[in-house]
N, C-alpha and C positions, 0 to 999 in steps of 0.2 A: 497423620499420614501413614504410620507405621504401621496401624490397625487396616490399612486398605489394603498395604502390598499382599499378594501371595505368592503361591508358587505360578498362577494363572494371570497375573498381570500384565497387560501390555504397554511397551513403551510408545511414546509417541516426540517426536523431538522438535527442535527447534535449533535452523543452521544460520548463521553469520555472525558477521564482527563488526564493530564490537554488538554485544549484545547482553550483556549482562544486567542493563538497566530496565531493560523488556518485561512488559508487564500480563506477557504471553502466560507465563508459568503460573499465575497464580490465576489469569481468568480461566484457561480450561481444566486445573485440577483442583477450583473449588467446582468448576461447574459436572465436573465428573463426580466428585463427593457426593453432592446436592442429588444426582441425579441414578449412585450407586452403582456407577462404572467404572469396569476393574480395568482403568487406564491410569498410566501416570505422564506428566508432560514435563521434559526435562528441555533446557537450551544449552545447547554447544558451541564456542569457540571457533567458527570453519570459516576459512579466507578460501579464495578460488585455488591455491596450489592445496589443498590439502579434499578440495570436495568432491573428486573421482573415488578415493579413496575411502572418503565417507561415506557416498552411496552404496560402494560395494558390500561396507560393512554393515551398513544398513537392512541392504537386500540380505544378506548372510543371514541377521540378528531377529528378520523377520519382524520388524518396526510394524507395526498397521498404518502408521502415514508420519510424516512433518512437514513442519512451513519452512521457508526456505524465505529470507531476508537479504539484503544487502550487506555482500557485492554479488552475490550470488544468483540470482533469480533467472538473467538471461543461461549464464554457462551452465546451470545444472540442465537446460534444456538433453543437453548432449547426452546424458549418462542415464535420460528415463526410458519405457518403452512405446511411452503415449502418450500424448497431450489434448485437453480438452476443448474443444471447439475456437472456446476463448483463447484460453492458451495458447491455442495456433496462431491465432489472429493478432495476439500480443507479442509473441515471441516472448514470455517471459512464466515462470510459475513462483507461487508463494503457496502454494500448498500440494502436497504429494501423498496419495494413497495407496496404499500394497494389498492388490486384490488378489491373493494366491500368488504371489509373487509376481505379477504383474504391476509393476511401477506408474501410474498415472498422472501426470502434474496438470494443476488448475488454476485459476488465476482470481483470487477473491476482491483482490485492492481494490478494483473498481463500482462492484457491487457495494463494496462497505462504503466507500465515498461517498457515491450516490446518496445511497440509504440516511449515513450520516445528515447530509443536506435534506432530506425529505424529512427525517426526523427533526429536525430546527425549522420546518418549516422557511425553508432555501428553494425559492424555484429558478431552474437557472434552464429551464427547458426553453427551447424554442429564441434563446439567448446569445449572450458571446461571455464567453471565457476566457481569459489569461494566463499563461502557467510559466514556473519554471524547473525546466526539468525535461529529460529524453530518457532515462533507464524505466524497471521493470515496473515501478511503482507510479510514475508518471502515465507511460505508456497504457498500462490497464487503466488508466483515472478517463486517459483522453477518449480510449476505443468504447469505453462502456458511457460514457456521455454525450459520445457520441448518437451510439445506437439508441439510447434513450430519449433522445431527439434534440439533441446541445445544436443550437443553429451555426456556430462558430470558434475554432478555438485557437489559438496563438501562442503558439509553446516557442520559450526560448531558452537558449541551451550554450554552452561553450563548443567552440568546434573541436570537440574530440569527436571518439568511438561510436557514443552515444546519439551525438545530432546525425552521423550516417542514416541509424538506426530512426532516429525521427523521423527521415526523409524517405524510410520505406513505412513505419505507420501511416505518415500523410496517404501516402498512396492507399493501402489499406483501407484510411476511414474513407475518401473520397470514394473507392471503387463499391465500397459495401453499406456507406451510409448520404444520407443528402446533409451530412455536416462539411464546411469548408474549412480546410483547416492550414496555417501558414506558420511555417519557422523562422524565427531570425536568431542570429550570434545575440548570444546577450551581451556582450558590450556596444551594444549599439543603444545605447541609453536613450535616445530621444524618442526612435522607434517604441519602443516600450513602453515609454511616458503614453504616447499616442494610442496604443492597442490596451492598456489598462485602463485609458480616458475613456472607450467606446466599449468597456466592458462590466460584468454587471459580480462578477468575481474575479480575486486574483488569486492564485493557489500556488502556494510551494511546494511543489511533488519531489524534493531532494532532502541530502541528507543535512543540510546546514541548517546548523541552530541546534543540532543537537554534537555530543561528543563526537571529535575532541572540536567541534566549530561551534563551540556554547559562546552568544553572545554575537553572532555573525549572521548577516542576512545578505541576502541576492539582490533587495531591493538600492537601487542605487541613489535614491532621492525621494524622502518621507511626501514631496507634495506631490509623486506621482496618484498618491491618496487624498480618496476623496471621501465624506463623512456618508454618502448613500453606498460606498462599495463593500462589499463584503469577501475578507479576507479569510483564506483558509491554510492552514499547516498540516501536511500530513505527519509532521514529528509530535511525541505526544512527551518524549521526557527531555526537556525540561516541558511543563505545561504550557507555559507564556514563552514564545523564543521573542527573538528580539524582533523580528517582524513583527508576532502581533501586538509586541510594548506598542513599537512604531502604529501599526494600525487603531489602537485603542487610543492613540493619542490625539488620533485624527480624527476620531470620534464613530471611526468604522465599526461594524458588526462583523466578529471575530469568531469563526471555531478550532480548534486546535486537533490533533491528529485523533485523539483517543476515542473518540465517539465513533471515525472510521477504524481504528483496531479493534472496536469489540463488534463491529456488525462486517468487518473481514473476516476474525474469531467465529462469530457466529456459521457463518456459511461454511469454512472449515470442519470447523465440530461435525455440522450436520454429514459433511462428507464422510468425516472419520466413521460414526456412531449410527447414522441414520434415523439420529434424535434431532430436535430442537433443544438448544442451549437454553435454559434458564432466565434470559436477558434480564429482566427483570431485579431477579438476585443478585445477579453477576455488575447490573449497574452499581445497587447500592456498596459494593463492594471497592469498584471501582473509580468511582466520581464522588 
């Protein structure tokens, strides 16, 4: 690493908490090595009181871009000077580029999702879906499955902040796509039972299962599984959370977050660099 820095180096970061177990830092500055780009990709500590402050210093420090993680994804909206189409439509960013000081945020999660499942050969078009989850990483999962042509999707959520925030996606996907899409509180268990019984995946677009909720799932009853459904975690450390023990028990078809963090990764990079990521390399690294 030492032989890369120079005095020409540019940083590229990575904001939220916790985030130390992120496996960000090593996919884009092998795939920078690989590829002979004088970037380097570091992750920072930034909770929502501290990430006005970080932007600023960002903008200052003339960063070329970072991803932007939980809890952070909807608020850093506020502090950029533009957002990308998606981005709009999400209300949320996980990746941010510094075009001559112009700040741009963009919304990858959803694409990597997708891709993930196309790459397992998952078709879930023209289908119904189940989710749990309403923040930045769910929201990209539903709006771009939607437009991708998801026939139905059923996100359920606790009544905070966030399900407000659902119940303007809902309108969003309805007004800009022909996917139907319905909210409920997730303690409403039976409901649930019922909308993952008439769907063809169930997806955890939140942060349980990973720190400090290792070992905790959303799922309220193992026999709302069923062995044709296929279960997805957008968390990727720990690899197995306890959902998909639960799902692999049941004899489900299981993917885990990580396949969507490197073709999230990938779409980034290309933002940052105006390259294609390595994938390839960067799998056998990774997997």
């Amino acid at each position: 690493m030492t032989e890369r820095i120079t005095g020409h180096t540019e940083l590229i970061g990575l904001i939220a908490t916790p985030i130390r177990h992120s496996l960000s830092p090593t996919m884009h500055n092998e795939a920078f090595a690989k590829l002979g780009l004088d970037y380097v990709y570091l992750a920072f500590e930034v909770d929502n009181q501290e990430l006005k402050d970080v932007i600023q210093g960002f903008r200052a420090l003339k960063l070329r871009g970072f991803n932007v993680s939980m809890p952070n994804k909807t608020k850093v909206c506020e502090y950029l000077d533009a957002l990308s189409p998606a981005a709009q439509l999400v209300g949320a960013v996980n990746t941010v580029v510094n075009d001559n000081g112009v700040l741009t945020g963009h919304i990858t999660d959803g694409t990597g999702y997708m891709r993930a499942l196309a790459e397992e050969k998952i078709d879930i078009i023209g289908k119904k879906m189940t989710l749990c989850g309403a923040g930045g990483a769910a929201t990209a999962i539903c709006v771009q499955a939607a437009l991708d042509g998801v026939k139905e999707i059923s996100i359920f959520n606790q009544k905070d902040r966030f399900f407000d925030n659902a119940k303007e996606t809902m309108k969003k996907i309805q007004d800009n796509t022909n996917c139907t899409v319905n909210l409920y509180d997730i303690a409403d268990v039976k409901r649930m039972g019922t909308e993952i019984d008439d769907s063809v995946i169930f997806t955890n677009a939140t942060g349980v299962g990973m720190k400090p909720y290792v070992g905790q799932t959303l799922l309220p009853d193992a026999n709302m599984l069923r062995p044709d459904l296929v279960v997805s975690d957008v968390v990727y450390n720990p690899l197995k959370t306890r959902l998909l023990e639960i799902a692999e028990e049941k004899g489900c078809r299981t993917i885990n977050g990580l396949s969507m963090m490197l073709w999230q990764g990938a779409k980034a990079f290309e933002i940052w660099t105006g390259k294609q990521m390595p994938v390839d390399f960067i799998k056998n690294i990774l997997f």
